[in-house]
C-alpha positions in Angstrom: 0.0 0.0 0.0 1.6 3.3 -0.9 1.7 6.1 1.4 -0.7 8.1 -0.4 -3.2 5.4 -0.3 -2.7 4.4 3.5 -2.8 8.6 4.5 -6.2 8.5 2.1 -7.6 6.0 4.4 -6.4 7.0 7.5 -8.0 10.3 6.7 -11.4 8.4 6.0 -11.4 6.6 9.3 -11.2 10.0 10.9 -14.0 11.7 9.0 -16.6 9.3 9.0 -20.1 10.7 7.8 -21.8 11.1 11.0 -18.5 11.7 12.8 -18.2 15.1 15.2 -14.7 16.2 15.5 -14.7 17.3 18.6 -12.2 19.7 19.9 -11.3 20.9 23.9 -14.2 22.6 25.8 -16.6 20.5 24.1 -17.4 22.7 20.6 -18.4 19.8 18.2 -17.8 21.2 14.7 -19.8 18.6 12.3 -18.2 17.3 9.2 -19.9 17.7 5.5 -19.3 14.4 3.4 -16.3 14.6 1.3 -16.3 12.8 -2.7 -12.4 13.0 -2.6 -12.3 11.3 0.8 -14.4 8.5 -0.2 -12.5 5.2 -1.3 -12.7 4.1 -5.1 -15.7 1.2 -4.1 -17.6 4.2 -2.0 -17.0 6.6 -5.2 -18.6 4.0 -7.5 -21.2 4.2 -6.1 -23.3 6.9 -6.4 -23.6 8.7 -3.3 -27.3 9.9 -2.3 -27.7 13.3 -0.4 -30.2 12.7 2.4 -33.3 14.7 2.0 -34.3 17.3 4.6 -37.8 18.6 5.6 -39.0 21.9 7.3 -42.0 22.9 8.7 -42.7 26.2 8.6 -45.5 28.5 10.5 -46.8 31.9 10.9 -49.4 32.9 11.9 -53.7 34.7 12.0 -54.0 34.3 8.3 -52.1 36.2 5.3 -53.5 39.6 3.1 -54.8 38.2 0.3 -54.4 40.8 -2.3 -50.9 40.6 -1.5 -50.6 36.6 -1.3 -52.3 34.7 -4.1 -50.3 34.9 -7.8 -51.0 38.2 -9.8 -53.3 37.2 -12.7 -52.3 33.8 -13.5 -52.8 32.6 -16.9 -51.9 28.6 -16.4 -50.1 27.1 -13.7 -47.0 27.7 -14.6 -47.3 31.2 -16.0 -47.8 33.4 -13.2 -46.6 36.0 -11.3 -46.0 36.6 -7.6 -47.4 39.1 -5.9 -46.2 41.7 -3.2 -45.8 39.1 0.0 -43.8 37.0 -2.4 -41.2 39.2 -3.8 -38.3 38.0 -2.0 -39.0 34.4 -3.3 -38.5 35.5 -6.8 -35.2 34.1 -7.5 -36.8 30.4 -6.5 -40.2 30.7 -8.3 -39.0 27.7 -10.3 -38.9 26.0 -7.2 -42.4 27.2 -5.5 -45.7 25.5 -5.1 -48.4 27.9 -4.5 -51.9 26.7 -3.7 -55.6 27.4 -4.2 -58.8 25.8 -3.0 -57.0 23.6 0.2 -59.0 24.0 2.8 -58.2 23.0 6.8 -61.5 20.9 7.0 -59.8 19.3 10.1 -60.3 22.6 12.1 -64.5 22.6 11.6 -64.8 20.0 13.7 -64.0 18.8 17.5 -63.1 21.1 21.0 -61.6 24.2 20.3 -61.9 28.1 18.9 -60.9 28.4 15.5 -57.2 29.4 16.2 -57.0 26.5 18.1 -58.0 24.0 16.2 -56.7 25.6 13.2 -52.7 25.2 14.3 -53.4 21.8 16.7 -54.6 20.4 13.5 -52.2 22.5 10.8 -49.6 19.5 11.1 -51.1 16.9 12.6 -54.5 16.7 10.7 -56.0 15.7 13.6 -58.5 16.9 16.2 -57.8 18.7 19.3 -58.4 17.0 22.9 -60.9 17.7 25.0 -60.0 19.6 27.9 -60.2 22.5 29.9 -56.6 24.0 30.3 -56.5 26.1 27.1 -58.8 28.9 26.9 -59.3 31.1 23.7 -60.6 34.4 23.3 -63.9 33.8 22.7 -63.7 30.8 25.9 -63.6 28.1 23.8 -61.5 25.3 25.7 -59.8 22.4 24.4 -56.2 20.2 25.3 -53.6 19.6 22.8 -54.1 18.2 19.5 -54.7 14.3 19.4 -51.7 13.1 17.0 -48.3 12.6 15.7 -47.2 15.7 13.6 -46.1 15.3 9.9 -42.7 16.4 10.6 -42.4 14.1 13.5 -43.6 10.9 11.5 -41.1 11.7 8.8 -38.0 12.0 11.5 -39.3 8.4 13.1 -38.7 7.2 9.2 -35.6 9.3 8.7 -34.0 10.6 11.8 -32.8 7.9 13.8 -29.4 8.4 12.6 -28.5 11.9 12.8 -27.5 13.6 16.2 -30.8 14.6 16.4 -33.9 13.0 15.2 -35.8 16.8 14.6 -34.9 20.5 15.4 -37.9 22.4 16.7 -37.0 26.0 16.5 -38.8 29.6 17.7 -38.9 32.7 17.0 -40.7 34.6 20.3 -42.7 31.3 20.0 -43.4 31.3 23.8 -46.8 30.8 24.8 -46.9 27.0 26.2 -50.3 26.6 25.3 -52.0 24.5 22.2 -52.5 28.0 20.0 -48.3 28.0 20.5 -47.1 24.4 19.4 -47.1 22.7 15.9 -44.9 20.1 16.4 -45.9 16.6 18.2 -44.3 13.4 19.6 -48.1 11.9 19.6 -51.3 12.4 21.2 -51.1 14.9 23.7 -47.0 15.7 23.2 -46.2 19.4 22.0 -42.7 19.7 21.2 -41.6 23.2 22.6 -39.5 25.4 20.1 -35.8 26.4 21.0 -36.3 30.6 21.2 -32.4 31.0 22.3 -29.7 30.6 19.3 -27.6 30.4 21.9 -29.7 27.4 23.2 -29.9 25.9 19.5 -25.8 26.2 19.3 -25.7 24.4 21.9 -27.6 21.2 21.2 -26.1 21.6 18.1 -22.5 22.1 18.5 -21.5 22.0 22.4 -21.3 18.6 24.8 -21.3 21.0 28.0 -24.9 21.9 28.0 -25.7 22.9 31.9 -22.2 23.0 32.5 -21.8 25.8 35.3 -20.4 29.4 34.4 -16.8 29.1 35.0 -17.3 26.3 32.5 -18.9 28.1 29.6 -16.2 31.0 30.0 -13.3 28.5 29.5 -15.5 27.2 27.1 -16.1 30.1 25.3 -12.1 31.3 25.9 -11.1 27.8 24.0 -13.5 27.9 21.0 -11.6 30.0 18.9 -8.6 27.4 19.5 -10.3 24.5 18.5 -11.6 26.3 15.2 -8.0 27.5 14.7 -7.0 23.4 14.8 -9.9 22.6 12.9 -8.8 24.6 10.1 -5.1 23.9 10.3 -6.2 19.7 10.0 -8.2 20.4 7.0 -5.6 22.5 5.7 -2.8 19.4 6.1 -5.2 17.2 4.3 -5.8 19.5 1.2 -3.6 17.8 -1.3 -6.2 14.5 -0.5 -9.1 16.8 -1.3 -10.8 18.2 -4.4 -11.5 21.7 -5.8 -15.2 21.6 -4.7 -14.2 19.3 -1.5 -11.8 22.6 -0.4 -14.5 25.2 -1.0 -17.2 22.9 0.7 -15.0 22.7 3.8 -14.5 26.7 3.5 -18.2 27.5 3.4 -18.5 25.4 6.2 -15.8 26.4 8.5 -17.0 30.0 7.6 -20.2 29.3 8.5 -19.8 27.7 12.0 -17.1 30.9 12.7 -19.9 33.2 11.6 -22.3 31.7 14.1 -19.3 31.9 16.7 -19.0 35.6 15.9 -22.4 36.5 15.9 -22.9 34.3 19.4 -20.7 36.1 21.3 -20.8 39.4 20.2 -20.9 41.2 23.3 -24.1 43.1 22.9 -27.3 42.6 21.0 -28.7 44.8 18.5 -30.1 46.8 21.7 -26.6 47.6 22.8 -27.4 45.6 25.9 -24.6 43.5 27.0 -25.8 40.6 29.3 -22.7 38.3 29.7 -20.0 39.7 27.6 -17.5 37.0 29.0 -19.8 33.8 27.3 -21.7 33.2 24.6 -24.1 35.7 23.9 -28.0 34.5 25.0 -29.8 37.1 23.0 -33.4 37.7 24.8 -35.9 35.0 23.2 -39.1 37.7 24.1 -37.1 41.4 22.3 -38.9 42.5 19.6 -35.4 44.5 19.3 -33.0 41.2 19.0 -36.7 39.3 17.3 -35.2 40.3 13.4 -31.2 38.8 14.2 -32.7 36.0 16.1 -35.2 34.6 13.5 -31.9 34.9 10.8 -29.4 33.8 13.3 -31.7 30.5 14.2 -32.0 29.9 10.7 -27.8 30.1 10.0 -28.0 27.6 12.6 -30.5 25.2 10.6 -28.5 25.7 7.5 -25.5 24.2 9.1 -27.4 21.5 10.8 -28.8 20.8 7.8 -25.4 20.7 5.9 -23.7 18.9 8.6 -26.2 16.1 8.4 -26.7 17.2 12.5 -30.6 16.5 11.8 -32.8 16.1 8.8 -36.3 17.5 10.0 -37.0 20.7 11.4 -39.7 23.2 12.4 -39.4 26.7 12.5 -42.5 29.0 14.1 -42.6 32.9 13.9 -44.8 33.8 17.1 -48.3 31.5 17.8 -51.7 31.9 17.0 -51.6 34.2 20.2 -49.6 36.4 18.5 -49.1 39.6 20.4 -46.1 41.1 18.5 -45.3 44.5 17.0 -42.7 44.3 14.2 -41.2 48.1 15.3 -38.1 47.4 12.7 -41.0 47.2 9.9 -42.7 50.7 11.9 -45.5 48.0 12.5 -46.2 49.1 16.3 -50.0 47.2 16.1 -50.5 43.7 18.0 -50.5 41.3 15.2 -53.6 39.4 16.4 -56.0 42.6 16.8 -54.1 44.1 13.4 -55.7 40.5 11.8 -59.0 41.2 13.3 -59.2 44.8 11.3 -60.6 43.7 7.9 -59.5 45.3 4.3 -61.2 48.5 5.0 -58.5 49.5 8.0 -55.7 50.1 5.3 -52.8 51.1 7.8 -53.5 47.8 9.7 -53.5 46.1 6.3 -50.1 47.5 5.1 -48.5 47.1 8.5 -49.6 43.2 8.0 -48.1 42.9 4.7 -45.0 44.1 5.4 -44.9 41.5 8.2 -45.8 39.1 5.9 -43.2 39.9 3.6 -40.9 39.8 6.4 -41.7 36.1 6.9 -41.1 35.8 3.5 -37.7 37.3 3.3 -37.1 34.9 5.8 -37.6 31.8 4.0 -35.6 33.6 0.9 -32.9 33.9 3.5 -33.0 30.5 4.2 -33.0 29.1 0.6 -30.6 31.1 0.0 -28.1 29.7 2.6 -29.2 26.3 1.4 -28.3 26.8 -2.1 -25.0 28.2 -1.1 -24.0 24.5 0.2 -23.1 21.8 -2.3 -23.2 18.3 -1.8 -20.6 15.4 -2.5 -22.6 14.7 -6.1 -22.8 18.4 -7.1 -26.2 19.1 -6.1 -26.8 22.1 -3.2 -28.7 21.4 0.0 -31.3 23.4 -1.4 -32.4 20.6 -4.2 -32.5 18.0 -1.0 -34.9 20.4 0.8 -38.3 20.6 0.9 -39.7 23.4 3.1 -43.5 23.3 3.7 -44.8 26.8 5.3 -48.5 27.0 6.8 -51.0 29.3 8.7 -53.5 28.3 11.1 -56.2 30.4 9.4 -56.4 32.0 5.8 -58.3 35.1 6.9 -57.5 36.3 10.5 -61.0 38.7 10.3 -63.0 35.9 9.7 -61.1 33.5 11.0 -61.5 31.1 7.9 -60.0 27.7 7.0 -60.9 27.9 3.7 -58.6 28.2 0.9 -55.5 28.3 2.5 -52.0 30.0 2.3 -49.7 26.8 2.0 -47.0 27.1 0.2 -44.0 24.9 -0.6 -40.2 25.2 -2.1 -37.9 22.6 -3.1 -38.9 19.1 -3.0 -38.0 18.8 -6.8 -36.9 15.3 -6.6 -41.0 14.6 -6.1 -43.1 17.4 -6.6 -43.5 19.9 -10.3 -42.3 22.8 -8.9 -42.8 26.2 -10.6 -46.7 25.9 -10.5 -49.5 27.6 -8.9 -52.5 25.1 -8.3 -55.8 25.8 -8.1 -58.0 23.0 -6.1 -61.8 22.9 -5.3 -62.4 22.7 -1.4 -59.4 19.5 -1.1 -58.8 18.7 2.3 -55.1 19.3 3.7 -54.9 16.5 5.1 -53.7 15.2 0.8 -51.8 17.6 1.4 -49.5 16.2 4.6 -49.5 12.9 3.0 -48.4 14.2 -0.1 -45.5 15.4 2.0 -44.5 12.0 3.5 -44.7 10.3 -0.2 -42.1 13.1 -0.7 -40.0 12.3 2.0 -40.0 8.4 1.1 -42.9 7.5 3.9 -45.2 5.4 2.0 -48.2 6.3 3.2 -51.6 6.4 2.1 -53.0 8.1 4.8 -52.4 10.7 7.6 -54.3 12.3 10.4 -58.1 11.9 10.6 -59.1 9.1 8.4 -62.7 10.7 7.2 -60.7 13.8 6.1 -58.2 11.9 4.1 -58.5 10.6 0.6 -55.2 10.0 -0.3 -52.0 11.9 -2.0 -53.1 15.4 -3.6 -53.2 15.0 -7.1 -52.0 16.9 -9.5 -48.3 17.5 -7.5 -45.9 14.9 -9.0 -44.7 14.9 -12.9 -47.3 13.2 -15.1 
């Protein structure tokens, strides 16, 4: 064996797929897969990206002047409209709908919010109970089934550091009108609202650890990213071109985190523990705009890093009492819902929010498609992100018609389309997503509101 080849596999021992490379203090810096790193037998064969899925929520309903596609003339000729705008550059990669309808939420305990985000994922009805009260004193428990995302991570998960990543953003309220994400009957999953909490199951092993711990955690990071980047540099004459930039992005990418983590102050200028890494305030609407992009950094690189492979991500609950000030949108966003089309400062101050949430999933594709994997695709084209509402209308409080929208998923869906339905029932819909994520399922949710797959969403 020459010494070439023995280094080569040396070098493959020590950077397994699913290996953590660990460094002092406990900062766990996971490892993208490698083409040039692979043996010849492994290189034969053609190496198969996972696939990654994302729930993603916001919520009391959307503007629909400003959501549905500007006078489309087919499905695939059609343009977006104001709410939208940031997605342009991934329209080839969007499925809009028309006519689904949340028929889960007309029936069973509950107000309408309530049963409109228990049953958003989970196509199931709520629980009877009497510890969640609406506005209107409607009462029901939590919602009465596994979520979509979690019955794709049982299928998909098991071997990834960890089986789902259920993130926040001011996502607080531990009540039913605040979860979308379920273990089973009667078990929310509560979001992470901390980045620094999310870096931490992420990347660190000391999580708990007292502070004199985290400070010579956080004094020994930059160290260990320093080694890091000095191993992958000794190994560069075993790597590719696109092997060496992957391993840039990446490193970049967990140092940019790093930076961002422990900055010393948030955007407020308020420094709480300049000595560790930053914990910006899950509940500012000052540090709300850095933590919604800094938690999705994070998901980027977990998702790169093969760390997990399903997500959810939730901006606020159906509760929603948020102003947006960095927008000059200073209303409550439940009570600006409740306004109708006739208030139009309300209505502009909810479309700019709702273009906001947009950007934010732009954002996110964005990072994806920055990230390529070991057979030349991008993380992007093994995504599929699946955004929802609990309502369409927050005035009326409708589950008609509503605003679901997906991107990626191109490996199973026709993307590039706007579909128009007649009254289907969503709960196609969420098995249509596990046929996507190689679940083969027939069913999900409430059996007398499913039917099946939703037609009309794979290639003919």
């Amino acid at each position: 064996m020459t010494d070439q080849s023995s280094r080569s596999r040396v070098v493959r021992e020590r950077l397994s797929r699913r290996q953590l490379l660990a460094g002092a203090g406990g900062i766990a810096v996971g490892l993208p897969l490698l083409a040039s790193l692979l043996g010849r037998e492994a290189r034969a064969q053609n190496v198969t990206p996972p696939k990654r899925l994302l729930l993603m929520y916001t919520p009391n309903g959307v503007i629909p002047d400003a959501w549905w596609p500007v006078s489309p003339a087919s499905e695939t000729s059609f343009t977006l409209n104001t709410i939208h705008q940031p997605l342009a550059p991934y329209k080839d990669r969007l499925l809009l709908f028309s006519g689904v309808d949340l028929a889960i939420a007309k029936a069973g305990p509950g107000g309408l919010h309530q049963r409109g985000i228990g049953g958003l994922f989970t196509g199931r009805l709520l629980q009877e109970g009497t510890q969640f009260v609406d506005g209107c004193g409607q009462t029901a428990g939590w919602a009465n089934g596994i979520s979509v995302d979690q019955e794709v991570a049982n299928h998909i998960g098991r071997n990834t550091l960890l089986k789902s990543l259920e993130l926040g953003v001011r996502a607080l309220d531990n009540d039913v009108q605040g979860r979308i994400s379920y273990a089973g009957p009667g078990q929310p999953l509560p979001p992470l609202n901390d980045p620094s909490e999310v870096f931490g199951r992420l990347f660190s092993t000391m999580s708990g650890a007292p502070a004199a711990a985290m400070d010579e955690l956080k004094a020994q990071r930059k160290s260990v990213l320093d080694t890091v980047q000095a191993q992958f540099a000794s190994l560069s004459p075993e790597l590719s071109v696109d092997d060496r930039r992957r391993l840039d992005a990446h490193l970049e990418l967990v140092r940019d985190a790093e930076r961002r983590l422990t900055a010393g102050a948030t955007s407020s200028g308020v420094c709480v523990v300049p000595s560790r890494p930053m914990p910006l305030n899950p509940s500012s609407e000052t540090d709300m705009p850095l933590i919604a992009d800094l938690e999705l950094d994070l998901l980027a690189l977990a998702f790169a890093c093969d760390l997990t492979r399903v997500a959810s991500y939730q901006i606020s609950t159906s509760l929603n009492r948020l102003r947006y000030p960095w927008l000059e949108s200073t209303g409550e966003g439940h009570a600006l819902s409740h306004s109708g089309p006739s208030d139009t400062p309300s209505t502009e101050q909810l479309i700019r929010r709702q273009t906001w949430h947009s950007g934010r999933l732009a954002y996110l594709l964005s990072r994806l498609a920055e990230m390529p994997e070991a057979d030349g695709t991008t993380v992007l084209d093994n995504t599929l992100v699946v955004w929802g509402n609990e309502v369409s209308l927050g005035y009326t409080h409708s589950h008609t018609n509503m605003p679901f929208l997906i991107a990626g998923g191109g490996w199973h869906f026709r993307t590039g389309r706007a579909l128009t339905y007649s009254g289907a029932s969503h709960n196609n819909l969420l098995v249509s997503i596990l046929n996507a994520m190689g679940v083969p399922a027939t069913t999900f949710g409430q059996p007398e509101f499913c039917t099946g797959a939703l037609s009309g969403l794979t290639a003919a």
